[in-house]
N, C-alpha and C positions, 0 to 999 in steps of 0.2 A: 504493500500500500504506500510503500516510498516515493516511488516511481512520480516523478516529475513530471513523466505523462501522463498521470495517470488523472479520469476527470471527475473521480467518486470524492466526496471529502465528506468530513465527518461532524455532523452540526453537533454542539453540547445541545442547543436546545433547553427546555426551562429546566434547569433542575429539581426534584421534590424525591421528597424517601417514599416507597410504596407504598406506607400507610398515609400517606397525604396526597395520592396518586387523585385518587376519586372527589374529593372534597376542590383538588385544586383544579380537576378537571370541568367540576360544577360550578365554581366562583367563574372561572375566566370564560365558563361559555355562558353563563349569566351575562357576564359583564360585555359581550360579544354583541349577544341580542339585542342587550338597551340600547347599546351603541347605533348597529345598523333602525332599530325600531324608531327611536328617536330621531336620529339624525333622516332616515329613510320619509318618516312622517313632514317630520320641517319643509324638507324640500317640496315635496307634492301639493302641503298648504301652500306656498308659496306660488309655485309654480300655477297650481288651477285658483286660483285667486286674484282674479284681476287688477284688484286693490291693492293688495302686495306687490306690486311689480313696482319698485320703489328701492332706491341704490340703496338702500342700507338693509334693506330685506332681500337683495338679490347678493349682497356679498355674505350675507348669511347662508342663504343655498349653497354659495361659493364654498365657504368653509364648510358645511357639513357634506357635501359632494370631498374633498380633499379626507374631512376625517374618515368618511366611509372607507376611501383608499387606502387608507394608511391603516387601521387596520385589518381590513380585510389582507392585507399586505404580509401581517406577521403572525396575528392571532389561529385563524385555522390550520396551520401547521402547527404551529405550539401544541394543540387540541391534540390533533394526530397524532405526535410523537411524547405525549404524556405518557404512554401506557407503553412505549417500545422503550425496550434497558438505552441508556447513554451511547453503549457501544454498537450497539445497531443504529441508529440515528443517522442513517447515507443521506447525502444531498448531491446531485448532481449539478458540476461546477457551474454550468452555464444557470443551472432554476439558482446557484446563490448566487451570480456576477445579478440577474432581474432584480431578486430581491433587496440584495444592495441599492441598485438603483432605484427601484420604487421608493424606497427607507428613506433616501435623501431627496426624493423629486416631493414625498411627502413634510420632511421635516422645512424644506427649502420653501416651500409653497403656502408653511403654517405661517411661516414668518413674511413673506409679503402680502400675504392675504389680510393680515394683521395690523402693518403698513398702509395697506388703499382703507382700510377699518378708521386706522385713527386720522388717515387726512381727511375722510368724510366727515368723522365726527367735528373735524376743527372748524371745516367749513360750514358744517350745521349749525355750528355754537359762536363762531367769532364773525363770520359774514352770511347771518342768517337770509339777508335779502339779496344774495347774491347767489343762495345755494341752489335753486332750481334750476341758474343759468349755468353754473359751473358743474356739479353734479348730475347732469341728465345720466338715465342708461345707457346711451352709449359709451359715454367716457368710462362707466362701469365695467361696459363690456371688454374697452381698450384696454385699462388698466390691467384688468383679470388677466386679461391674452398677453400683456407685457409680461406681467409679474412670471406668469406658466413658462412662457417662450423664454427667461433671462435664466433662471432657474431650469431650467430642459436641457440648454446648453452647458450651461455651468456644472452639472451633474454628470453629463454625458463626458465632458471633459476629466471629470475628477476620477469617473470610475475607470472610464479607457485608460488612465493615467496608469492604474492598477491592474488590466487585464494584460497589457504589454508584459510584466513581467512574469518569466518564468517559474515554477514552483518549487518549493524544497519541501514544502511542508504541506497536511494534508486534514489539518485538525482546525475546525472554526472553535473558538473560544469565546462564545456567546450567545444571547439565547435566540440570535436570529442574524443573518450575514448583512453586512455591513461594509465599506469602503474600507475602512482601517484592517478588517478582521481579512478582505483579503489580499491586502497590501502584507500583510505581517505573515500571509502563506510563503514568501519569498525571500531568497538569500542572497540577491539582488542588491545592488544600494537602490536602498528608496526614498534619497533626499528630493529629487525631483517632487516623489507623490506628498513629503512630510512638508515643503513649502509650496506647493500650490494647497495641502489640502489646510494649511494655517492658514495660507490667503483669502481662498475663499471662505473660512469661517470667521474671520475676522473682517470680512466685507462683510456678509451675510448678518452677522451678528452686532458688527458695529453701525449698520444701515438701519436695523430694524431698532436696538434701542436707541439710536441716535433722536432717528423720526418720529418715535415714541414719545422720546423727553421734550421734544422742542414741541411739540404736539401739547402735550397736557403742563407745560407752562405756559404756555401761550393760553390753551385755556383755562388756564386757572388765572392768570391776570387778567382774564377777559372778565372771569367770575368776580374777581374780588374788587373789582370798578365799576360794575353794573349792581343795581339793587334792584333787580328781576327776579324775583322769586320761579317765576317758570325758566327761565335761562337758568338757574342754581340749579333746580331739580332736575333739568336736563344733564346737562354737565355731571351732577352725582351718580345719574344710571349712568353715564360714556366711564367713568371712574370704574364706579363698583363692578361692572361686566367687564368692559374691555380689559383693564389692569392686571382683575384678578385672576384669567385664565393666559395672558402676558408672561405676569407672573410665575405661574406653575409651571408652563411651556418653557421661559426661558431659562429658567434655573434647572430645570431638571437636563435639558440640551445642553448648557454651558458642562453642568457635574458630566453627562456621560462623556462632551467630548475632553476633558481635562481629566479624568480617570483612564484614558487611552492611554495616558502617557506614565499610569504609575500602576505596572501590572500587580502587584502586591494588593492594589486594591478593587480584585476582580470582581468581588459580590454585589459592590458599592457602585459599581461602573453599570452591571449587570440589573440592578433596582433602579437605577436612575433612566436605564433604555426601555425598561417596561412601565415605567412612569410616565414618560413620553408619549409613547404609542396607544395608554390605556387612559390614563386619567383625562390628557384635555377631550379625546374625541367622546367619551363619556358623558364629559359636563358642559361641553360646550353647547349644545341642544338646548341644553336645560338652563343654565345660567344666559343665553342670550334671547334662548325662543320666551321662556316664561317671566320675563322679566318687562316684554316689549308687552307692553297695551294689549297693541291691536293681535300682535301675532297668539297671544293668552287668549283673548277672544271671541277668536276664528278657530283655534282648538276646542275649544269649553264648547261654540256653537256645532263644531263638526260632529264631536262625542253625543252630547246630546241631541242632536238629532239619527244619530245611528241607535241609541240607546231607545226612541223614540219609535222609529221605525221598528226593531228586534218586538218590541212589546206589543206594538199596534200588528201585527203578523199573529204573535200570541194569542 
């Protein structure tokens, strides 16, 4: 299995001791469900809702279209390969070079999606009569297509970076393949891959909270010199939504990629990558969809009218 040619490699995948096989098998495909359920639901109100079709309801769709991907990305393999020993766990090279690339077309995509999120909200909050002109759906549409298309590239570059090299090694050391995980299959010098792939996370990451900060200080001096009660409340929900799932997403991305760099702390690298992939697409539905007015709603009326119908049948 040394063999340099050789294209089987071997994923760790989640790890758990077999009496926690079952129980972990049940939590993460719970966790799976709400995901797609949620995020699956968002969109459709969105979409057959006429009234919805509004830029800050369509980069909603936008993100829960990307969390569907990014999970569905890593989690059902996870599922699969719960109940098969460590050492049985094959992955052929080419299904991890995809999954790698989907892992970062998704993490890349969280983070400008993120981005066109907080310049809409600046626009809604600091140039509120100028926001219909500047924020039409189109520019929505533009935007979205930028951010995908700079990100498409930029991944496509980072992974080829690491398919170029030849292999020594044959063991993935995580709980799902990755750009680093198969850069480090190779005996290679891989300074080339270690300084593009700091470049690009250092653009990526310095672009996304750069635009962030200058975003919510700008509106927060917008907030703290107007005495609008309705502009404050605004501003509080673009805060408490936007920020918080910001938050979680960026700090758990910065830990897993700065644990790359200090293999002693595999477990901690290894919790930080399935923090990423599970928690925001989890809560992002939830903390964005039931949070908005209208989109709470248009749910509450959907439900009850299906609940309505089932009975009236009865």
């Amino acid at each position: 299995m040394e063999n340099q040619t050789s294209d089987i490699l071997l994923l760790e995948g989640l790890q758990v001791s077999p009496d926690a096989s079952i129980p972990a098998f049940i939590l993460l495909l719970l966790i799976y469900i709400f995901i797609m359920f949620s995020n699956i639901v968002l969109v459709i109100l969105i979409t057959l809702d006429s009234s919805l079709h509004q830029p800050m309801y369509l980069l909603f769709c936008n993100m829960s279209i990307n969390d569907v991907f990014g999970a569905t990305t890593i989690i059902p393999r996870m599922l699969r390969d719960i109940f098969i020993p460590s050492s049985d766990r094959y992955i052929h090279y080419v299904d991890c070079v995809i999954q790698a690339f989907c892992v970062h077309i998704y993490t890349g995509a969280s983070h400008t999606i993120l981005m066109i999120m907080a310049f809409d909200r600046y626009v809604a909050i600091c140039n509120p009569l100028q926001y219909a002109t500047i924020m039409t759906n189109w520019m929505v549409v533009k935007l979205s297509v930028l951010a995908w298309a700079v990100i498409f590239i930029m991944v496509t570059i980072l992974v080829g970076l690491s398919v170029r090299l030849s292999r020594c090694r044959w063991i993935i050391f995580n709980p799902f393949c990755d750009n680093a995980s198969l850069f480090k299959l190779s005996c290679e010098n891989i300074l080339i891959n270690n300084i593009y792939g700091l470049g690009y996370t250092v653009l990526l990451m310095g672009s996304s909270i750069g635009s962030v900060t200058i975003t919510y200080l700008r509106i927060a001096m917008v907030c703290l010199s107007s005495k609008s009660k309705t502009l404050n409340s605004r501003a509080l929900q673009t805060y408490t939504t936007h920020l918080t799932m910001y938050v979680i997403m960026f700090l758990s991305c910065i830990v897993m990629v700065l644990l790359h760099r200090f293999p002693h702390l595999t477990d901690q690298r290894k919790l930080a990558s399935m923090m990423f992939h599970v928690v925001p697409p989890a809560l992002n539905a939830v903390i964005y969809g039931m949070q908005i007015k209208a989109v709470r709603q248009k749910m509450f009326i959907m439900f009850t009218r299906n609940t309505v119908t089932v009975t009236d049948r009865k």
